[in-house]
C-alpha positions as CSV (number, residue, x, y, z in Angstrom):
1,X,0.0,0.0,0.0
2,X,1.4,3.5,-0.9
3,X,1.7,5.9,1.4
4,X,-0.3,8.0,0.5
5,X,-3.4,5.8,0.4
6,X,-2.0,4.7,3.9
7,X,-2.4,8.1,5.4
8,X,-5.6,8.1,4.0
9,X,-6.7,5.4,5.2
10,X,-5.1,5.6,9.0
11,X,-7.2,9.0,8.9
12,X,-10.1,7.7,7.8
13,X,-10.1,5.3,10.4
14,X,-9.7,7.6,13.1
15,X,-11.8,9.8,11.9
16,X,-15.3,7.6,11.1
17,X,-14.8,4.4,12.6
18,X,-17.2,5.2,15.4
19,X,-19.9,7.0,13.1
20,X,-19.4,4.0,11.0
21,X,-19.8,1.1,13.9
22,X,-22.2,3.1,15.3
23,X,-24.5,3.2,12.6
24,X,-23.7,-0.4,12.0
25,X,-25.2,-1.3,15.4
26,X,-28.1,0.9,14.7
27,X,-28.4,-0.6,11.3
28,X,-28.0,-4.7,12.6
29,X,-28.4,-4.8,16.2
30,X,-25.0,-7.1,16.4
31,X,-22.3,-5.6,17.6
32,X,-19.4,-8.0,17.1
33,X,-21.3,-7.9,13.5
34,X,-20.7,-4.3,13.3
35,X,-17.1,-4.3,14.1
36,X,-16.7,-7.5,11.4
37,X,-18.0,-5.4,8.8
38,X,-16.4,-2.2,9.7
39,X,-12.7,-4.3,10.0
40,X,-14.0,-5.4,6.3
41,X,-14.2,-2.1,5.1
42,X,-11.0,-1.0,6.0
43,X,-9.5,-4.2,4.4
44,X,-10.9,-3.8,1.6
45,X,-10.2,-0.2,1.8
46,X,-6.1,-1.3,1.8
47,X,-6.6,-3.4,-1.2
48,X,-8.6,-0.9,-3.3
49,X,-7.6,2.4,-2.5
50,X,-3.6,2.3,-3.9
51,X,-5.5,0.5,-7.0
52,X,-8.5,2.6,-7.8
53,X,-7.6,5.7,-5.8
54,X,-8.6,7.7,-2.4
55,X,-12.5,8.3,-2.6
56,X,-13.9,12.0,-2.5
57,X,-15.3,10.9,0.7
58,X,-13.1,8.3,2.6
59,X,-15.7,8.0,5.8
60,X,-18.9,7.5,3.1
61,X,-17.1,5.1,1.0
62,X,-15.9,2.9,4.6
63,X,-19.8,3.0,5.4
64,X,-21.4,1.8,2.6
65,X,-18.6,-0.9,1.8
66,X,-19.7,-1.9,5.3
67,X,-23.3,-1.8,5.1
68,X,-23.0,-3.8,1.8
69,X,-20.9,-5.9,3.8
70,X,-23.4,-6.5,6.7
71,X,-26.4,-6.3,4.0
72,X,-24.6,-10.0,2.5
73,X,-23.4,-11.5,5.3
74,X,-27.6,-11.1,6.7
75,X,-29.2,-12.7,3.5
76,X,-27.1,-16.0,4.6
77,X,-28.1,-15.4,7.9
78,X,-31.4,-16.7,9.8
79,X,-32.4,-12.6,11.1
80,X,-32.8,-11.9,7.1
81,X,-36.0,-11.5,7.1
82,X,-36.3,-9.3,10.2
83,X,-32.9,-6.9,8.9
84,X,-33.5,-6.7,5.1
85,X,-36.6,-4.4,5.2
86,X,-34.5,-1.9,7.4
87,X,-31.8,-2.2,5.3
88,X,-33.7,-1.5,2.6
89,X,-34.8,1.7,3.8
90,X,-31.3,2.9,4.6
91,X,-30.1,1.9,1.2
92,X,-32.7,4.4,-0.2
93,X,-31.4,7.1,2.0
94,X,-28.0,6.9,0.3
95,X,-27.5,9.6,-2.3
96,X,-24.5,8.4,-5.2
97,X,-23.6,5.6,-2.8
98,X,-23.0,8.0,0.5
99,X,-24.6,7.4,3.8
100,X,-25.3,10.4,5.9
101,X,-25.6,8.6,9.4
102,X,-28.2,10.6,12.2
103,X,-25.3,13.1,13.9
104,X,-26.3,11.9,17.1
105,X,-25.7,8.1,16.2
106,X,-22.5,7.9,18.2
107,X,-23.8,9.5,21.1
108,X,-26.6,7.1,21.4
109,X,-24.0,4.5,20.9
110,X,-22.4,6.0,23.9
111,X,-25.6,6.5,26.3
112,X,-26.5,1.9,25.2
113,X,-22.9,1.2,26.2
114,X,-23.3,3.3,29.2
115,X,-26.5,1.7,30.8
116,X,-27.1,1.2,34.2
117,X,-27.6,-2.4,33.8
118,X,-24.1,-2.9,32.9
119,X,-20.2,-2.5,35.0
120,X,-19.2,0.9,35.0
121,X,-15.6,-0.4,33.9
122,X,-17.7,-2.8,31.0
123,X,-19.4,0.6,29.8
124,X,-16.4,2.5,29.4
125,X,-13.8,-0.8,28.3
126,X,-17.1,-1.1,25.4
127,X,-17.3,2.7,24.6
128,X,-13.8,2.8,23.7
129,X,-13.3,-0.2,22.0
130,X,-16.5,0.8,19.4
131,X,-16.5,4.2,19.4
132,X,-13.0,4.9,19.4
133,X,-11.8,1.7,17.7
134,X,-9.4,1.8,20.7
135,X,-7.4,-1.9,20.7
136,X,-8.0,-4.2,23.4
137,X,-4.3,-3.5,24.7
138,X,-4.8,-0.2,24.6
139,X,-8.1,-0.2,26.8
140,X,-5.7,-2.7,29.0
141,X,-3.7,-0.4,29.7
142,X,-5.5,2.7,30.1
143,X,-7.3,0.7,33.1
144,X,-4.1,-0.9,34.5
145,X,-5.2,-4.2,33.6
146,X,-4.3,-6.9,31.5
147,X,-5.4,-7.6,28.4
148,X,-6.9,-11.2,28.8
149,X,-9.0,-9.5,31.4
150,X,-10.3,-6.4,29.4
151,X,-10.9,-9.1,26.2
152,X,-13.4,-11.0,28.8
153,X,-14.4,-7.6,30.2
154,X,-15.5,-6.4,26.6
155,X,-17.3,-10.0,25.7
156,X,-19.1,-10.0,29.2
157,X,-20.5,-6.6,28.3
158,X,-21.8,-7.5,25.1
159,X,-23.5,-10.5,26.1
160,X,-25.3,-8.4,28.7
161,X,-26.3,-5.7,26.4
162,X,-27.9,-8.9,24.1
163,X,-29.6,-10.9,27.0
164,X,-30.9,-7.7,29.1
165,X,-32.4,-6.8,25.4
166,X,-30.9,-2.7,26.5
167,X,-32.3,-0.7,23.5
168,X,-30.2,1.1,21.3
169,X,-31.1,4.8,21.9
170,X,-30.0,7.8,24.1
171,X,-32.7,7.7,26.6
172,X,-35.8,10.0,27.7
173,X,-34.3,13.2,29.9
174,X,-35.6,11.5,33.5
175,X,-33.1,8.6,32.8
176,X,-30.0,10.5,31.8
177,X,-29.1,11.4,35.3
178,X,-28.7,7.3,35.6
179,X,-26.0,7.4,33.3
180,X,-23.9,10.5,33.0
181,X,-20.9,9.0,35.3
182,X,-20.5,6.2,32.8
183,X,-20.6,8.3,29.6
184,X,-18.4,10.7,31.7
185,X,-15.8,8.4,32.2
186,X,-16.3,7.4,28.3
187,X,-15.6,10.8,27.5
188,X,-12.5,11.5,29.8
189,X,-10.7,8.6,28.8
190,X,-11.6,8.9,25.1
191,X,-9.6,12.1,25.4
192,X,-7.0,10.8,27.7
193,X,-6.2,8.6,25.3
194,X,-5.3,11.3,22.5
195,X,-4.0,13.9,24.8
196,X,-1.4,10.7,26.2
197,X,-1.3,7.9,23.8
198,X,-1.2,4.8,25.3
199,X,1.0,3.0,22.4
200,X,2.2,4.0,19.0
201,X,4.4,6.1,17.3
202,X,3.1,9.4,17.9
203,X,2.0,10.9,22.4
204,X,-0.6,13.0,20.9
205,X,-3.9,11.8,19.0
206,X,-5.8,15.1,18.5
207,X,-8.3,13.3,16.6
208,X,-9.3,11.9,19.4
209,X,-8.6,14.6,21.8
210,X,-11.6,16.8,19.5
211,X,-14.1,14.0,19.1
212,X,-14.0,13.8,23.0
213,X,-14.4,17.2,22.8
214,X,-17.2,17.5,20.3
215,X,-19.3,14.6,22.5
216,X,-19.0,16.5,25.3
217,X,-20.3,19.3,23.8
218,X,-23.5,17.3,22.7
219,X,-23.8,15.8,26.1
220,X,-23.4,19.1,27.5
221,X,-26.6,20.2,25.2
222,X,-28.6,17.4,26.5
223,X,-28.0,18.1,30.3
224,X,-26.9,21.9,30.5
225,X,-27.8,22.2,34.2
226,X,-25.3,19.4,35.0
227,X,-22.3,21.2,37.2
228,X,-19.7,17.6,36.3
229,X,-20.4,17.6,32.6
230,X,-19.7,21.6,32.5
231,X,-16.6,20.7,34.7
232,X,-15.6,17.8,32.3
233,X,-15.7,20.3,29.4
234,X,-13.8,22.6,30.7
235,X,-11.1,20.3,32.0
236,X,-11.2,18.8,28.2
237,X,-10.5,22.4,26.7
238,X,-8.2,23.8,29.3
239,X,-6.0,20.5,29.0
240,X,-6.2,20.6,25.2
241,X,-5.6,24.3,24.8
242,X,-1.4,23.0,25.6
243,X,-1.2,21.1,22.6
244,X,0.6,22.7,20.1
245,X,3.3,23.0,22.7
246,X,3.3,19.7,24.4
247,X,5.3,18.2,21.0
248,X,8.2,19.9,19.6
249,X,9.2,19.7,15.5
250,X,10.8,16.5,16.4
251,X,7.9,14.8,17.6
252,X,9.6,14.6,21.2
253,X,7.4,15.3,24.5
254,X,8.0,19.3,26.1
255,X,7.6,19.0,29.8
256,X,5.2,21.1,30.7
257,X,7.9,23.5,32.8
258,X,9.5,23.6,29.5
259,X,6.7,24.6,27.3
260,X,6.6,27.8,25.5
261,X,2.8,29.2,26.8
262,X,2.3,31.8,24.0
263,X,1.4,28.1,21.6
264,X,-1.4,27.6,24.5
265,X,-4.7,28.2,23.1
266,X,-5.9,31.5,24.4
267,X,-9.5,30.7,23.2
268,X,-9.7,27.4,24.3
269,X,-8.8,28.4,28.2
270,X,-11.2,31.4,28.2
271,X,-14.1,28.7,27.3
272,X,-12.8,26.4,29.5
273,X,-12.5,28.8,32.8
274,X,-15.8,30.8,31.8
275,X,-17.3,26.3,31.8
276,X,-15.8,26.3,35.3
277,X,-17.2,29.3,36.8
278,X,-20.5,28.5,35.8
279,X,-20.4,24.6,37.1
280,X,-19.0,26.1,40.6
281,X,-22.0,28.3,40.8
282,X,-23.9,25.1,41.5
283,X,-21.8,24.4,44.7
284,X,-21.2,21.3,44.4
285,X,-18.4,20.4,43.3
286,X,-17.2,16.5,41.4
287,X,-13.7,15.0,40.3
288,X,-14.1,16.6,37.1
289,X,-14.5,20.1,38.4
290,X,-11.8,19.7,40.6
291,X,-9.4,18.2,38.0
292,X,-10.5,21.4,35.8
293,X,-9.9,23.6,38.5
294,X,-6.1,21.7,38.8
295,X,-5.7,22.7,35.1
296,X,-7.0,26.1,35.7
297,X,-4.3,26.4,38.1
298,X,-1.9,25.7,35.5
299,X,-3.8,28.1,32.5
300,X,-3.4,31.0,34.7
301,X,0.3,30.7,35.4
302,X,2.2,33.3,33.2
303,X,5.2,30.9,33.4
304,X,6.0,27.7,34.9
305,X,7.8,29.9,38.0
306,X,4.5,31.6,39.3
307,X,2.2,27.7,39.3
308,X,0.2,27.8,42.5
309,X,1.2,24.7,43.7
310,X,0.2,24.6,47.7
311,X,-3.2,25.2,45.7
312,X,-2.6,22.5,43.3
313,X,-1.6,20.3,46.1
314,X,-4.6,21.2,48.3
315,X,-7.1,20.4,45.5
316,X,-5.8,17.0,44.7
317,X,-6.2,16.5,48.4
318,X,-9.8,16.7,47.8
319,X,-9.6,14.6,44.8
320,X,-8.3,11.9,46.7
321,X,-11.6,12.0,49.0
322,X,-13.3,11.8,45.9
323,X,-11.3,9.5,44.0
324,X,-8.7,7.4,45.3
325,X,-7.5,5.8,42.6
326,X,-3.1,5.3,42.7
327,X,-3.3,7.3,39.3
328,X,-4.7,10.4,41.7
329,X,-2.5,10.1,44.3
330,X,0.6,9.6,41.9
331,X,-0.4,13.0,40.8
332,X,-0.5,14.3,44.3
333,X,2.6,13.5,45.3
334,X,3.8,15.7,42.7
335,X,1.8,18.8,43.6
336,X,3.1,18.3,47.3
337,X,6.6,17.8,45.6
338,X,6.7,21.2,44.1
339,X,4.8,22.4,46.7
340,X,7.2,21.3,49.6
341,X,9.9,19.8,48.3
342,X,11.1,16.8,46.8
343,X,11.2,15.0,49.7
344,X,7.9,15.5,51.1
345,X,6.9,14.0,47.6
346,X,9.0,10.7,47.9
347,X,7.6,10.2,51.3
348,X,4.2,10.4,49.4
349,X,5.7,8.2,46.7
350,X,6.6,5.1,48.9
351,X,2.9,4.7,50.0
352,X,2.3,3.6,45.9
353,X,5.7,1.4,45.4
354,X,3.6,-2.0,46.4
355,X,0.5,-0.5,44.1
356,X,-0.2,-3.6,41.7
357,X,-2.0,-1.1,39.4
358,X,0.9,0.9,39.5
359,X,3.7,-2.0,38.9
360,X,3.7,-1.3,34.9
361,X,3.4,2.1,35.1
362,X,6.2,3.8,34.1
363,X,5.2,7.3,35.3
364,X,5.6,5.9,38.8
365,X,9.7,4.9,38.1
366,X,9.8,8.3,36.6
367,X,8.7,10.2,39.5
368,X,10.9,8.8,42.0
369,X,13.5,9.3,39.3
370,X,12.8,12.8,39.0
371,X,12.6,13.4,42.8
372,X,15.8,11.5,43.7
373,X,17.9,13.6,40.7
374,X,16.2,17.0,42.6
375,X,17.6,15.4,45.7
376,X,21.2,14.6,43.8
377,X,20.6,11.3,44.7
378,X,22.2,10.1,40.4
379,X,23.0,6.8,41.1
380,X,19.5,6.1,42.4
381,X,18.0,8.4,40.1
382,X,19.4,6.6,37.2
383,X,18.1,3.5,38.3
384,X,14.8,4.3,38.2
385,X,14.8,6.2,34.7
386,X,16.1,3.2,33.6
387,X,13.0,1.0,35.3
388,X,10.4,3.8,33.9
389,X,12.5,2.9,30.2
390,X,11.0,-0.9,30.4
391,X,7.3,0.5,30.9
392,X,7.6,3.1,28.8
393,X,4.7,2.7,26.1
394,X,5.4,5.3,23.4
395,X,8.4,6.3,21.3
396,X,7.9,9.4,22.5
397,X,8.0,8.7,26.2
398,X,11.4,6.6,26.0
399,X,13.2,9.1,24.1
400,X,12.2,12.2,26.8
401,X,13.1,9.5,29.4
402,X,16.4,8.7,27.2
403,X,17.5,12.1,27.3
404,X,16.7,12.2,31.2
405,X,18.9,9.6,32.0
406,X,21.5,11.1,29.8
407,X,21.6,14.0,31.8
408,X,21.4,12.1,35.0
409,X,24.6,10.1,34.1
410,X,26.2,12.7,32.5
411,X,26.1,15.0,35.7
412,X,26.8,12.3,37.9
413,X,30.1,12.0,35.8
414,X,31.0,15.8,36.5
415,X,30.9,15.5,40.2
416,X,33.7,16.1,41.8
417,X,35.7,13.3,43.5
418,X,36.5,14.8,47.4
């Protein structure tokens, strides 16, 4: 395949794969059918594409290959007769062989995985993996698990969605309340994901970063008197409004200390701290407020000098109440470390060394390596960028860890013997 028809395709996919299996689902009411077809298109889409050229419209073409796709693999099937008439009518709503799906298809797609009937970590581990098109490593990882138990997490979910008959639809307003923390969490770790890859070549997936951003927005719509959807929002836009800077020409990660602020998007943070004054007005504040309060904190800074850390620190306190996840407190021990010291933050940091969700994560080795080379502790510091090096889980990440070590070793070398 050339690469240009690559490209094409690799956007394409990233780009409609959840308006496509979304509509599938709508279209078949089998979900591992939906993602068969919607894997067929894109196969077919490598075979066809370097031969006969990139379509006008890459995402209609990858939608009706797959509906033709489902529409066969149904006439040999025993549901024919109760598919092909709906089918049929979608077929006539196609205009020169383009499907214009319902805009809200994936959000409906969103509110079925995210019903109450189902595991809060099923709804989001099945969100991902058919809206996003997110691998089942990749959701492995972004949960801290491994991947033969998000595969049976995923098929678990399914099955209950098919026995519990849950219809496919975003559901009347007095039952949305139900099921905004699932579709929530959908939403934060659909961006998380793009903000901080979780495997590939390249940290940063803004695809994915803006389609997070563009659900929220519909959710948002639906529930506009909801203070943690506001908050999510604004934590979304405040986070992504840093990233042009976060990658430099290179492709290499900028620590955020390093990055130049005048890149951050000036638009993007006035939305997002305007979203988080009107969600405190409710008084009550959730984790996402709080975690969009944290980036606030960070928006407001004219340089990395002036950060309000002690505040930082104090609100991922209350996070903790909220939240205790090892992730959270992970991130607290680095507020209280450039709050109070490095020190303070390694005491902090020994509470999470026996953390099983944390044994993998390569942030964690990072950290202490980071706090012990404040400390000019190299040896040890060196030791544990090298340990963060085995985790690491991008490109990206090894080579800023790379150069860290580097540095370590290099001004370990220069110190004088006595």
């Amino acid at each position: 395949m050339d690469g240009l028809s690559s490209l094409a395709l690799t956007q394409a996919f990233r780009l409609e794969w959840g308006r496509v299996v979304a509509y599938l689902i709508r279209m078949t009411g089998d979900w591992d059918l939906a993602e068969e077809c919607a894997q067929e298109a894109v196969a077919r889409a490598a075979e066809r594409w370097p031969r006969d050229g990139i379509p006008a419209n890459p995402g209609a073409w990858l939608t009706t290959t797959a509906r033709n796709h489902a529409l066969n693999v149904l006439r040999r099937s025993a549901t024919e007769a109760a598919k092909l008439p709906e089918l049929a009518t979608m077929a006539a709503q196609s205009r020169a062989g383009e499907i214009d799906p319902f805009p809200d298809e994936r959000l409906r797609l969103i509110f079925t995985c995210c019903h109450p009937a189902l595991p809060l970590e099923g709804r989001v581990a099945l969100t991902l993996r058919t809206l996003a098109g997110l691998t089942t490593p990749e959701i492995a990882r972004a949960f801290l698990v491994s991947e033969t138990a998000m595969a049976q997490r995923i098929v678990r979910t399914k099955r209950k969605i098919r026995a519990a008959g849950i219809p496919y639809r975003v559901p009347p307003a007095h039952l949305l309340a139900e099921r905004i923390g699932g579709v929530l969490g959908v939403l934060y770790l659909l961006f998380t994901e793009g903000y901080a890859a979780t495997s590939g070549p390249h940290p940063l997936r803004q695809d994915l970063c803006a389609e997070a951003i563009h659900l929220a927005r519909m959710v948002a719509r639906l529930m506009p008197d909801e203070p943690e959807i506001l908050g999510l929002l604004s934590l979304l836009l405040l986070q992504h409004s840093r990233c042009a800077a976060r990658i430099d020409e290179a492709g290499d990660l900028v620590a955020l200390s390093d990055q130049d602020r005048s890149r951050w998007d000036a638009a993007a943070i006035a939305e997002g701290l305007a979203l988080l004054d009107t969600a405190a007005a409710h008084g009550c504040p959730g984790p996402y407020q709080l975690q969009a309060a944290i980036a606030a904190c960070h928006a407001l800074a004219p340089d990395a000098a002036a950060t309000d850390w002690p505040r930082i620190a104090t609100l991922y306190a209350r996070l903790i109440d909220l939240n205790p996840t090892p992730v959270v407190r992970l991130n607290h021990a680095v507020a209280v470390a450039m709050a109070d010291g490095p020190a303070a933050g390694l005491e902090l940091l020994d509470l999470l060394a026996d953390s099983p969700q944390l044994a993998t994560y390569h942030l964690l080795a990072a950290t202490r390596a980071d706090f012990l080379r404040r400390l000019d502790h190299r040896a040890e510091a060196a030791a544990a960028y090298r340990q963060a090096l085995t985790h690491a889980r991008t490109d990206a990440e090894r080579r800023y860890l790379a150069r860290r070590l580097a540095e370590t070793v290099d001004q370990a070398a220069e110190r004088p013997v006595i």
